[in-house]
C-alpha positions in Angstrom: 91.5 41.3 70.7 88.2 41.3 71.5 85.8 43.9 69.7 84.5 47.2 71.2 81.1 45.9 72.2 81.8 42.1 72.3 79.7 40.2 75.5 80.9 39.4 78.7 79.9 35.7 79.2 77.6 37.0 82.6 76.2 39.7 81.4 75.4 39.0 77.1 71.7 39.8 77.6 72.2 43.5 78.7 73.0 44.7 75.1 72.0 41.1 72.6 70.4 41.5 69.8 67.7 38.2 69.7 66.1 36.7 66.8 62.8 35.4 67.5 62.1 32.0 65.7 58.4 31.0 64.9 59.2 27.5 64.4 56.0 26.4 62.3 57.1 29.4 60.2 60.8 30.0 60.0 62.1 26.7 57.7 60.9 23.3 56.6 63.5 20.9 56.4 61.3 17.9 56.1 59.2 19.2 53.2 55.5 18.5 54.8 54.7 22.7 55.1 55.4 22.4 58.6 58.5 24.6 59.4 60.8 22.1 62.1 64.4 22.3 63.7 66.4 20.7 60.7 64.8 23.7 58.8 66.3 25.9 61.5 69.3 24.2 62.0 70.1 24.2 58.0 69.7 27.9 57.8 71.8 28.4 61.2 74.7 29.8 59.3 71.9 33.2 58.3 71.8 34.0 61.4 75.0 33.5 62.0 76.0 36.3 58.9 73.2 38.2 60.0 74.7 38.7 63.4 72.2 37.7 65.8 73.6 36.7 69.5 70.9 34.4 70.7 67.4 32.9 69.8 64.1 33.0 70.8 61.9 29.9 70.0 58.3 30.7 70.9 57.1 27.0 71.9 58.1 23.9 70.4 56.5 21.2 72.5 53.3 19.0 72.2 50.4 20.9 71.6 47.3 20.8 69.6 48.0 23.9 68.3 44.9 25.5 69.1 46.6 28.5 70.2 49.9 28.3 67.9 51.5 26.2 70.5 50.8 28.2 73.4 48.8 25.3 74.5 51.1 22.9 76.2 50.3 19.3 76.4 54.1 17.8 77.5 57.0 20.9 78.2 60.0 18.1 77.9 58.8 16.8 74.5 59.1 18.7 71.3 56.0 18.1 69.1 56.7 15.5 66.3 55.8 18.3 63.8 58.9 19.9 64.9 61.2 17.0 65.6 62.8 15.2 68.3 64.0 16.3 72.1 67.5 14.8 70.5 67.1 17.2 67.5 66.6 20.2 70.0 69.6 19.5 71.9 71.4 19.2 68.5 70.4 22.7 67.7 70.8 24.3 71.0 74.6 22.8 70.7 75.2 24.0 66.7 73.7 27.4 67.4 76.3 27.5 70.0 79.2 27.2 68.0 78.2 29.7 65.8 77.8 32.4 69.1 74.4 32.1 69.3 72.4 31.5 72.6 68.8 29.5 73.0 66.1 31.1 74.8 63.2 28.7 75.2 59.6 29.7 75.6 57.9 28.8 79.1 54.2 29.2 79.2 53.5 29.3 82.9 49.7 30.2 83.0 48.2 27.9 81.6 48.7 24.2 79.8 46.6 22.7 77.4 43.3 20.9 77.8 46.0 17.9 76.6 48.1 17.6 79.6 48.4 14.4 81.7 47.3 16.8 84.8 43.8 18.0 83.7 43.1 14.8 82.1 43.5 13.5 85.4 41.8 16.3 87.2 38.8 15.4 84.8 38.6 12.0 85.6 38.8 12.7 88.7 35.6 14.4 89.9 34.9 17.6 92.1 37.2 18.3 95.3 39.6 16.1 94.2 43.2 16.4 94.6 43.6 16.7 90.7 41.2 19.2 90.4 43.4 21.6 93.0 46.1 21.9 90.3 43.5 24.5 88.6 40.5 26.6 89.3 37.8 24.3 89.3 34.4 25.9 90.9 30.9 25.4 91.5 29.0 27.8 89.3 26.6 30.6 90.6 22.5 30.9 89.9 20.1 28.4 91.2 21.8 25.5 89.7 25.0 26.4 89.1 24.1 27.3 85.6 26.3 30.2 85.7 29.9 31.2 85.6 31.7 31.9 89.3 32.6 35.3 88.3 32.9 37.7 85.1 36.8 37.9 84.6 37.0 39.2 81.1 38.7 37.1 78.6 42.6 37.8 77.1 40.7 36.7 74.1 37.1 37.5 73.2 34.4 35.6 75.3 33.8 33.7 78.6 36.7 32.9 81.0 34.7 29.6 82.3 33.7 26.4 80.9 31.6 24.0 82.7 32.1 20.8 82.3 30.1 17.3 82.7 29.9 17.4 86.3 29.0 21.0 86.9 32.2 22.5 87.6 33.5 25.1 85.9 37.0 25.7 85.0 38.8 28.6 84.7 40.5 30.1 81.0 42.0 33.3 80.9 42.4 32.2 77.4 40.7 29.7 74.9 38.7 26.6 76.5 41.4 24.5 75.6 43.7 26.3 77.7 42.9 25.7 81.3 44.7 27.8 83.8 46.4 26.1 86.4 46.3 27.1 90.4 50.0 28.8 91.5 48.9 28.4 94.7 49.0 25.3 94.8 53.0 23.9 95.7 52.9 21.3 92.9 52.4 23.7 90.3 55.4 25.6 91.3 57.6 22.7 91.9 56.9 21.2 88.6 57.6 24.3 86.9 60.8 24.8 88.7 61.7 21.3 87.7 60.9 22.3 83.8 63.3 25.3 83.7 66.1 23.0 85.4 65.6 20.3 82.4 66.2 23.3 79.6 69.2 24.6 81.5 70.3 21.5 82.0 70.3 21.1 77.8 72.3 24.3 76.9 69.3 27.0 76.8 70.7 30.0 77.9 67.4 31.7 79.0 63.4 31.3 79.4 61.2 33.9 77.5 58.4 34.1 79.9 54.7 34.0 78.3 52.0 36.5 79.9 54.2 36.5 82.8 51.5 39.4 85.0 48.6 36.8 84.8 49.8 33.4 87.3 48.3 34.3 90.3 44.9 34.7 91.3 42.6 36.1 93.7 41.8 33.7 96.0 38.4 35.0 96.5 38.2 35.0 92.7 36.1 38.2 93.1 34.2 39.9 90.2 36.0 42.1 88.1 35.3 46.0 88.3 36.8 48.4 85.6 39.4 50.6 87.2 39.1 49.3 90.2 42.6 48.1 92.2 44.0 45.1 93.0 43.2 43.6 90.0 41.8 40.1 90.5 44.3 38.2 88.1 47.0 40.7 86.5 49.6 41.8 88.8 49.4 40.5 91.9 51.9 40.9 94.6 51.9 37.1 95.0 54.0 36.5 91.6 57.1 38.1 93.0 57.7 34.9 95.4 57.3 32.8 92.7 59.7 34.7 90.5 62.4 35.2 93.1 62.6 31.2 93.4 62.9 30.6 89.3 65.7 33.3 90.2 67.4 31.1 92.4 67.0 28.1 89.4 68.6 30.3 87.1 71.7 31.2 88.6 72.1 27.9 89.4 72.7 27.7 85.8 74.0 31.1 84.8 70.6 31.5 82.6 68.5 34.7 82.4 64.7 35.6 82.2 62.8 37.7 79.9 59.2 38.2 81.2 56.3 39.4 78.7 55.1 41.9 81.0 51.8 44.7 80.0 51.6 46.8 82.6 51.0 50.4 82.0 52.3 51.3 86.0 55.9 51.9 85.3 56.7 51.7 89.2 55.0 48.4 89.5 56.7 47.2 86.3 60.3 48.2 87.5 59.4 45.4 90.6 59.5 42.5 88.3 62.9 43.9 87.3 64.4 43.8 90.8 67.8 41.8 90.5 66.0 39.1 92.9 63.5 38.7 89.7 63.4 38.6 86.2 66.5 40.1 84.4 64.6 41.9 81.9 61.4 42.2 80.3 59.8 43.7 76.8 58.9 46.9 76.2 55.4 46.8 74.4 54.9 50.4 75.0 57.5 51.4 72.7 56.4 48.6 70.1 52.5 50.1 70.3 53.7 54.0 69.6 53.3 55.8 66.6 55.4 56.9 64.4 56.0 60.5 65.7 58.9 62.0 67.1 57.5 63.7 70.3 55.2 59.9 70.9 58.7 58.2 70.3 61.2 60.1 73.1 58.6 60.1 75.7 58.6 56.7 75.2 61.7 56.1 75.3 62.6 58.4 78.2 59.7 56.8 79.8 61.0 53.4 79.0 64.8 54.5 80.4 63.7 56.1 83.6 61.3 52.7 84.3 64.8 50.4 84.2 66.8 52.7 85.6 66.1 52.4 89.5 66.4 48.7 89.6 69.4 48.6 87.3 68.1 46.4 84.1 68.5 47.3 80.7 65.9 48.4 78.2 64.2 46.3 75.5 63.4 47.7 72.4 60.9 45.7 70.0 59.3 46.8 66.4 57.2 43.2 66.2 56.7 39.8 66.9 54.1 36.7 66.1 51.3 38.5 68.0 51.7 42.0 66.2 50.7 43.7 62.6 54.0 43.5 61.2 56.4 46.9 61.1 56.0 47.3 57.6 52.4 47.5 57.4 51.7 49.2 60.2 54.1 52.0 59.5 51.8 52.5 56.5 48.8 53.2 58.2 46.8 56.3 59.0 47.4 55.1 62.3 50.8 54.0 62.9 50.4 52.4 66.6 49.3 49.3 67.7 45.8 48.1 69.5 44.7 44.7 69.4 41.2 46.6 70.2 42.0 48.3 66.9 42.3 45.7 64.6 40.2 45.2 61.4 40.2 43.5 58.1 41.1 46.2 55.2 42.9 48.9 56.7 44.5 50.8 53.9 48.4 51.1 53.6 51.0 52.1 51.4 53.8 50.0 52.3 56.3 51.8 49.7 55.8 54.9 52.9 55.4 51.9 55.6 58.9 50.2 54.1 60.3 53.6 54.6 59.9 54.2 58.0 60.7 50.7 59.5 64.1 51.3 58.0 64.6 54.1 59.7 63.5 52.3 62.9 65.1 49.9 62.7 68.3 51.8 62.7 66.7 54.0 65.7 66.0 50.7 67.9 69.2 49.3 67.0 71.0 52.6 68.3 68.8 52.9 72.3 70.7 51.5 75.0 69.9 48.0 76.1 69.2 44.9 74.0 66.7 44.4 70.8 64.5 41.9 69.9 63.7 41.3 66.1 61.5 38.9 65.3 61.7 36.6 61.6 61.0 38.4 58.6 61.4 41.7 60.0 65.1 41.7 58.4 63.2 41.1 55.5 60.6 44.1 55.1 58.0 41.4 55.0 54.3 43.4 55.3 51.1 41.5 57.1 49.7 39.3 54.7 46.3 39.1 53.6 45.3 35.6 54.9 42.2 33.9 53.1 38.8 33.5 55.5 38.9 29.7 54.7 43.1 29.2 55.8 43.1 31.5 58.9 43.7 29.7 62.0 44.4 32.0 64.7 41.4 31.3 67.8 41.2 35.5 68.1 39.9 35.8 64.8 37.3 33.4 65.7 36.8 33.9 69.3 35.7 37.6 67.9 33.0 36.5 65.5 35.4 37.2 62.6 35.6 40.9 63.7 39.5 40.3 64.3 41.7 39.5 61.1 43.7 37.4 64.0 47.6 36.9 64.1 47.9 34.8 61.3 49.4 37.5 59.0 52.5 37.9 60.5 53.0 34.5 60.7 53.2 33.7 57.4 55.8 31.5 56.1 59.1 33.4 55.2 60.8 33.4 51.5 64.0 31.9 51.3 64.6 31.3 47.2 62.8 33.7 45.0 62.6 30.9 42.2 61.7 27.8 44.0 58.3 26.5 45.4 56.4 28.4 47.9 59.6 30.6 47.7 62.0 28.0 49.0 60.3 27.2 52.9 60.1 23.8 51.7 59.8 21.4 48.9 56.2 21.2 46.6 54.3 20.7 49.4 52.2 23.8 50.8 52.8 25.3 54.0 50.7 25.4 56.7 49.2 29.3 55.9 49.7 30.3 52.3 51.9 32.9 51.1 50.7 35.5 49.2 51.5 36.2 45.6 54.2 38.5 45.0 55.9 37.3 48.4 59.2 36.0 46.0 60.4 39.8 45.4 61.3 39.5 49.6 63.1 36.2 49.3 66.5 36.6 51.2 68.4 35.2 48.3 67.3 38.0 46.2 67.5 40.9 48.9 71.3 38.8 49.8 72.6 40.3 46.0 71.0 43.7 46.7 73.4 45.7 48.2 70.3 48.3 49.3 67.7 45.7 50.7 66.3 45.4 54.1 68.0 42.3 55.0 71.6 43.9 53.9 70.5 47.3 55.8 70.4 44.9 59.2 73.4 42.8 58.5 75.4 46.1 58.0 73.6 47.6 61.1 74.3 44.6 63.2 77.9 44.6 62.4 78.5 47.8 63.1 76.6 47.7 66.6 78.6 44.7 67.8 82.1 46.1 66.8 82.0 50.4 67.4 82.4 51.5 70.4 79.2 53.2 72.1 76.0 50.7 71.4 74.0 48.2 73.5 73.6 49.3 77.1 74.8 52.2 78.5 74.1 56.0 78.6 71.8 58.3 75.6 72.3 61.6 75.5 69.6 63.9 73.8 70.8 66.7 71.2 69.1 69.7 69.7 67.1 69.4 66.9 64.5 70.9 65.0 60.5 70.0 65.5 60.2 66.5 64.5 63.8 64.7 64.3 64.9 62.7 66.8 68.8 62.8 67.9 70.7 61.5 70.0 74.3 60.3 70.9 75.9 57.4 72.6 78.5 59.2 74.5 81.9 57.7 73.4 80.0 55.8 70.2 77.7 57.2 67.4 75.3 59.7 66.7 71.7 58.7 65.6 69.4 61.2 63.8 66.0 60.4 62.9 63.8 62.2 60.9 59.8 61.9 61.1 59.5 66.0 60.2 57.6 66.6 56.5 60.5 67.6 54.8 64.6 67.4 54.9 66.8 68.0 57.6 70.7 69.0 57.5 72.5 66.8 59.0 74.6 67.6 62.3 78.2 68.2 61.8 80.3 64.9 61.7 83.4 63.2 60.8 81.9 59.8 59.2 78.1 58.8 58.3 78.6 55.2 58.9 75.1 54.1 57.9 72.0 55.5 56.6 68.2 54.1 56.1 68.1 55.2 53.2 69.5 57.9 50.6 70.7 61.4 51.2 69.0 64.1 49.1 70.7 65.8 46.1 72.0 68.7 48.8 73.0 66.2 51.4 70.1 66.5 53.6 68.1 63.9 55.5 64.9 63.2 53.8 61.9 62.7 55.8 61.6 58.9 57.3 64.9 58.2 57.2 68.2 57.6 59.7 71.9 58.2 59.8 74.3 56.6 62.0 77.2 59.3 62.3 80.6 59.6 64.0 82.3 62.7 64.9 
């Protein structure tokens, strides 16, 4: 008999619980400090016991890594660092038999200064048909010596880049990542063509980078603050293109997650029309505080944005662009800005550690499906990353203002006891890890009946076989000033508490799971969960 919330084949993604795999990052199975597939595919049976239903692999192709692979030089080669395209099908297959799902990450904005196509569109000189692929301009001033327009960077600094010849191109991002035209019919073909090849090798969905930011004004106007249609985020244009990689993926039964920051929760809901993209994250719940009022207006914000064109909710704590959970938790201020970020923020992470298992028990419980990115399972805090090893371009595109994203992208700690905590062999990874970063290994935190990494296992368990979780109806219940409660009608009650001092807990029949211990009168202590049943 199947269990109580066991997936339907078609519809899985409404209610999954994804991992997301930073490949440089996750396991080395080669021993050169470079995590790789066989590092992934040797540790395929953890996620297997920690319950996950699919994986997300930001990108794994040839790149330069100038912007962590998000510069693509070839999307139907995996870079050697990594492995082999054989390898990857190997994976996709194993992963498989365990019950888990590959989602692949497509990065249609841009490709790297690499590719075969700007290569070619540099060889080829001004108003050539190369050159068409991508934004290539004559500049303004007197000579040219200036940019077309002032678009503002996704990074820090200049959008354009001039090159030998005069032209400038466009870069939303880094230099290196030149952004091609979607205008122009071969871009969409070819792209079309790229999702058919991972379909075609098992992937069961396509994670869909900066997913707003593909089309352009064709004027490519100057930017004005505040002022509407914005020349290069959300325009109307990208819902053609996403209705026809619609029609690619129900070719193949696979499914679309967009990265989508939009603060108009009308205009959001269009990318979610069941034409489009099946679902897309939720950053606004990932960038809120931690306080209870901040939290169910997000969340009834996040509900009421899904519900007219039927898609389910994601719910995400982190990932490899964001100050890990832990950390952040910690902090004076507990949200998330990338405008915001600084080297030596103070945090207690015993207080941080406390909340993020409480939400993580919260996220787990909202209708919808959850993404939980490496390490978080762990309780891993941002690490400290030395000036002379960070790598990240924001760091350096901000004149070292910007600590970058390196810290959360830390190698993880597998063995306690054994070089550079088990990612490898003796050789040291690609960032360092810092010292004390044993005491989260997951073979010490696997004997610890109380650790982070058994907290999620248990929680994950009990999601995927009681009645009531992943997507479906929340109903709100009274509480006092600062606790959060709620129940999934016909499943569990979830009670939250972010007040300063203990709660009592709602009558019950069964706690089935708690963040972390009840007081000495059975109350809820402040910054922790239950899961109850009546």
């Amino acid at each position: 008999m199947a269990a109580p919330n066991s997936h339907r084949t078609d519809d899985w993604w409404r209610d999954a619980v994804i991992y997301q795999v930073y490949p440089r990052s996750f396991a080395d199975g080669d021993g050169d400090g470079t995590g790789d597939l066989a590092g992934v595919r040797a540790r395929l049976p953890y996620l297997a016991e920690l319950g996950v239903d699919a994986v997300w692999f930001t990108p794994w192709y040839v790149s330069p890594l100038v912007d962590g692979g998000y510069d693509v030089a070839d999307y139907r080669t995996i870079d050697p660092a990594f492995g082999t395209l054989g390898e990857a099908e190997k994976l996709i297959a194993e992963a498989r038999e365990l019950g888990i799902r590959t989602i692949v990450d497509i990065v249609p904005n841009h490709v790297s200064d690499q590719h075969a196509w700007f290569r070619a569109a540099l060889a080829a000189g001004p108003g050539s048909a190369e050159r068409k692929r991508f934004h290539f301009r004559p500049g303004r001033g007197e000579n040219g010596e200036l940019p077309p327009n002032n678009w503002p960077s996704q990074f820090s600094g200049r959008t354009w880049t001039r090159v030998p010849d005069g032209e400038w191109y466009l870069h939303l991002f880094t230099p290196e990542q030149p952004d091609l035209n979607w205008a122009h019919p071969e871009v969409r073909r070819e792209h079309e063509d790229v999702l058919r090849f991972w379909f075609e090798r098992g992937v069961a969905g396509v994670r869909i980078d900066s997913a707003a930011l593909l089309a352009k004004d064709p004027a490519l106007a100057d930017f004005e603050e505040g002022v509407d249609p914005h020349p290069y985020i959300d325009q109307d244009e990208l819902h053609d293109i996403y209705r026809s990689w619609r029609a690619v993926a129900d070719e193949y039964g696979g499914v679309f997650v967009g990265e989508v920051w939009l603060p108009d929760a009308e205009r959001f809901a269009r990318y979610l029309r069941p034409d489009e993209l099946h679902t897309a994250f939720n950053f606004n719940f990932l960038s809120c505080p931690w306080d209870a009022d901040r939290l169910r207006r997000t969340i009834d914000d996040t509900l009421a944005e899904h519900a007219p064109v039927g898609a389910p909710a994601t719910w995400v704590l982190c990932n490899h662009d964001v100050t890990r959970t832990v950390t952040r938790y910690g902090r004076e201020d507990t949200g998330f800005d990338f405008a915001k970020k600084t080297f030596g923020t103070p945090t207690d992470l015993a207080l941080g550690t406390r909340r993020a298992r409480a939400a993580a028990l919260l996220t787990l419980a909202l209708p919808g499906s959850v993404y939980l990115y490496q390490g978080e399972e762990l309780g891993l805090p941002e690490a400290d990353v030395p000036l002379d090893r960070i790598q990240d371009p924001m760091h350096f595109r901000s004149g070292g203002v910007d600590p970058g994203r390196d810290g959360c992208r830390v190698p993880l700690p597998w063995t306690a006891d054994a070089p550079y905590c088990g990612f490898g062999s003796e050789t040291e990874p690609w960032l360092p890890q810092p010292p004390g970063w044993s005491a989260y290994a997951a073979d010490r935190q696997s004997a610890d009946p109380e650790s982070m990494l058994n907290l999620y296992r248990r929680a994950l368990s009990l999601r995927r076989t009681t009645e009531g979780f992943g997507d479906g109806p929340l109903d709100w219940l009274p509480s006092p000033d600062g606790v959060l409660s709620f129940r999934r009608p016909g499943g569990p009650t979830c009670v939250v508490n972010l007040s300063p001092g203990p709660v009592g807990l709602p009558e019950h029949g069964t706690l089935l799971l708690r963040s972390g211990p009840l007081d000495a009168d059975g109350r809820l202590p402040r910054d922790t969960a239950v899961w109850l049943r009546a």
